[in-house]
C-alpha positions in Angstrom: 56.0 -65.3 -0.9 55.8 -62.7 1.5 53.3 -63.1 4.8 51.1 -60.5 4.0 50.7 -62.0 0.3 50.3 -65.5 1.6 47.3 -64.0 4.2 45.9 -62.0 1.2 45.6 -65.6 -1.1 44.1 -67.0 1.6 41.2 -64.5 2.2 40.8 -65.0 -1.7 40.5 -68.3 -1.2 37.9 -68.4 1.5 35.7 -65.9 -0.6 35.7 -67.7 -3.2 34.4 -71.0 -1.7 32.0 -68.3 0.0 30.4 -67.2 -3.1 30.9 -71.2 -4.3 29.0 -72.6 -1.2 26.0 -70.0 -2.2 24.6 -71.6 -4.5 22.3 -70.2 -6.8 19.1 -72.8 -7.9 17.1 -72.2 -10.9 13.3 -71.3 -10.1 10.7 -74.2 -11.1 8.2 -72.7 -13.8 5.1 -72.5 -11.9 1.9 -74.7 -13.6 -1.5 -75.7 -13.2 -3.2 -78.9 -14.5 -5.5 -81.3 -13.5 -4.8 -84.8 -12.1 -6.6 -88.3 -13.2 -9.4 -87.4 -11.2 -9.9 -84.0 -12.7 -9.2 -81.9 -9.6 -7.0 -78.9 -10.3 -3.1 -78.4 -9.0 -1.1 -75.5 -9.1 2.4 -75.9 -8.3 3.3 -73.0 -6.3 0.3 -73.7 -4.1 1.1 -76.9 -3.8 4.9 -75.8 -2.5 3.1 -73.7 0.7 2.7 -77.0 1.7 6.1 -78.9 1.5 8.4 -79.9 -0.8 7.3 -81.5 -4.7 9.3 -84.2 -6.3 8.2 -84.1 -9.8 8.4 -87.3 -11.8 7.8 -87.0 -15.3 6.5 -90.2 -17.0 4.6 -92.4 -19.6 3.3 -95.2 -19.7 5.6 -97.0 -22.4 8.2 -96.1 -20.2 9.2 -99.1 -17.8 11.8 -97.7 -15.7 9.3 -94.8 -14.8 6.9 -97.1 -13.6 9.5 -98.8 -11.4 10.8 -95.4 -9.8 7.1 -94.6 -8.9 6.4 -98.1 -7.7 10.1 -98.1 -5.5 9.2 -94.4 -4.3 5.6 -95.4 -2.6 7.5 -96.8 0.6 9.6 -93.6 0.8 6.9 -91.1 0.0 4.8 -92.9 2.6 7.6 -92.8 5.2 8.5 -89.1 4.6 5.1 -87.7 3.7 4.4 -86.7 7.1 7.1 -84.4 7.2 5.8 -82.3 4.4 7.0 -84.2 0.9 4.5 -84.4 -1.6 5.2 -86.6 -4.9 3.6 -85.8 -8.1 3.5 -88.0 -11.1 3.7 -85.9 -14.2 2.3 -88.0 -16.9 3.1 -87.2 -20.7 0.8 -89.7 -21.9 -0.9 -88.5 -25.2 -5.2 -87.5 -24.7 -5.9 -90.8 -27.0 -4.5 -92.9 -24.4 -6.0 -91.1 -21.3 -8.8 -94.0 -20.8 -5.9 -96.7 -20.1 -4.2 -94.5 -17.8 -6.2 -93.5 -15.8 -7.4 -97.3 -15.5 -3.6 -98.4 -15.1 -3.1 -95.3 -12.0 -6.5 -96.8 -10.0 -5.1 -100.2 -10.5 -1.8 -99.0 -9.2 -3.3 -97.5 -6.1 -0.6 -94.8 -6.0 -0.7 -92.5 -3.1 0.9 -89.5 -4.9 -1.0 -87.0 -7.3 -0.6 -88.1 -10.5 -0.9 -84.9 -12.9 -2.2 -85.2 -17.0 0.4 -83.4 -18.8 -1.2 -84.4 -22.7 0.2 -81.0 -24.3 3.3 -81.7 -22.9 3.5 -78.1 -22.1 5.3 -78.5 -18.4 7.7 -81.2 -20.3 8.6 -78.7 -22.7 9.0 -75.7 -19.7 10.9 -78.1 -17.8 13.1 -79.4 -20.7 12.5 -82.8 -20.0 14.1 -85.3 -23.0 14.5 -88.9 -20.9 12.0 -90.3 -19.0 11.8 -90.6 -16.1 13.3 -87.1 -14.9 12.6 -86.1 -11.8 13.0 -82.9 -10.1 12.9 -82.4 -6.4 11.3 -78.6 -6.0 12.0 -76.9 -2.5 9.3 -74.5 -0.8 11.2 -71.6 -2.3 10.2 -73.2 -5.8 14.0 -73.6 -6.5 15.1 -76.7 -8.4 17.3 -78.4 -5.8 17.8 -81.8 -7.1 17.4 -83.4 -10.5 17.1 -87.2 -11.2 17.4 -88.7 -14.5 16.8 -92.4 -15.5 16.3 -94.9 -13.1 18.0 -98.2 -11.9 17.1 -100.4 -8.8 18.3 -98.8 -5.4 18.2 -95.2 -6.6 15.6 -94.9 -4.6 17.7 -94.8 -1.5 19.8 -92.0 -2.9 16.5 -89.7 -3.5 15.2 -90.5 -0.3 18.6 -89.2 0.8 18.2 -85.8 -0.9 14.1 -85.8 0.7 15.7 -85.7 3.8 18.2 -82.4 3.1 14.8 -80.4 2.5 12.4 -81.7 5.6 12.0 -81.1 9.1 13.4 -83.1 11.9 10.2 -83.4 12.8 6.8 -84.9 11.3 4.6 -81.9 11.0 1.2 -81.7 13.1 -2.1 -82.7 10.8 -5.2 -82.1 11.4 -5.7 -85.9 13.2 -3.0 -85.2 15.9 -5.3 -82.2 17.6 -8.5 -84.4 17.7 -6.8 -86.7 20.2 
């Protein structure tokens, strides 16, 4: 192999893992519905804000339950620095009266969103619950989680971390003192 063709693979090479390390993330289909306390939530207006992570869930479904109840220390840790959680729930309207009495016994701190057409389950292409998807502030999909063991909540908390600031961001608390 002659230098110049040796020089010319390698400039191949380093444009390809140019274009590679570009990557391109699929959009998030933007949605509005209203959470267990019938206040209204738009997604993209919710993203000006901070990063989503989007847990979709039921309550039949025991390993969704123990992702939400594993992510309350991290969401409350990393909150501060812009992540917001929302818990997408694809319970049917017949059972709406025991879910919203199981979320206000749970005390979760995250938005927990009534999906009961499962319209944003069907956008999102959601077969196994849980699936999560972690939405940036651009509203690219940046991370997707599906199922859920013990401990994966240290891995998520991992890719949180990859889309926050260094630094907690200032609310409306820190000017009054």
């Amino acid at each position: 192999m002659t230098r110049l063709t040796g020089l010319m693979m390698v400039f191949v090479l380093l444009a390809a893992g140019t274009a590679a390390g570009a990557a391109k993330y699929e959009k998030a289909r933007d949605f509005t519905l209203f959470d267990v306390n019938g206040d209204e939530y738009t997604l993209s207006e919710m993203l000006e804000h901070g990063p989503v992570y989007m847990v979709c869930w039921d309550l039949p479904c025991v390993n969704c339950i123990e992702e939400l109840d594993a992510l309350v220390p991290v969401y409350e840790e990393l909150s501060p620095y812009g992540l917001q959680l929302i818990a997408l729930s694809v319970d049917k309207p017949a059972d709406e009266a025991r879910l919203r009495a199981f979320v206000a016994a749970k005390k979760w701190p995250y938005v927990v969103l009534l999906d009961p057409q499962q319209e944003v389950k069907s956008d999102y292409g959601i077969i196994i619950k849980p699936t999560a998807y972690l939405i940036n502030t651009a509203g690219e999909i940046v991370f997707t989680h599906i199922g859920y063991r013990k401990g994966d909540e240290a891995r998520i908390r991992e890719e949180f971390l990859k889309w926050l600031p260094d630094e907690p961001l200032e609310s409306p608390e820190d000017t009054d003192e």
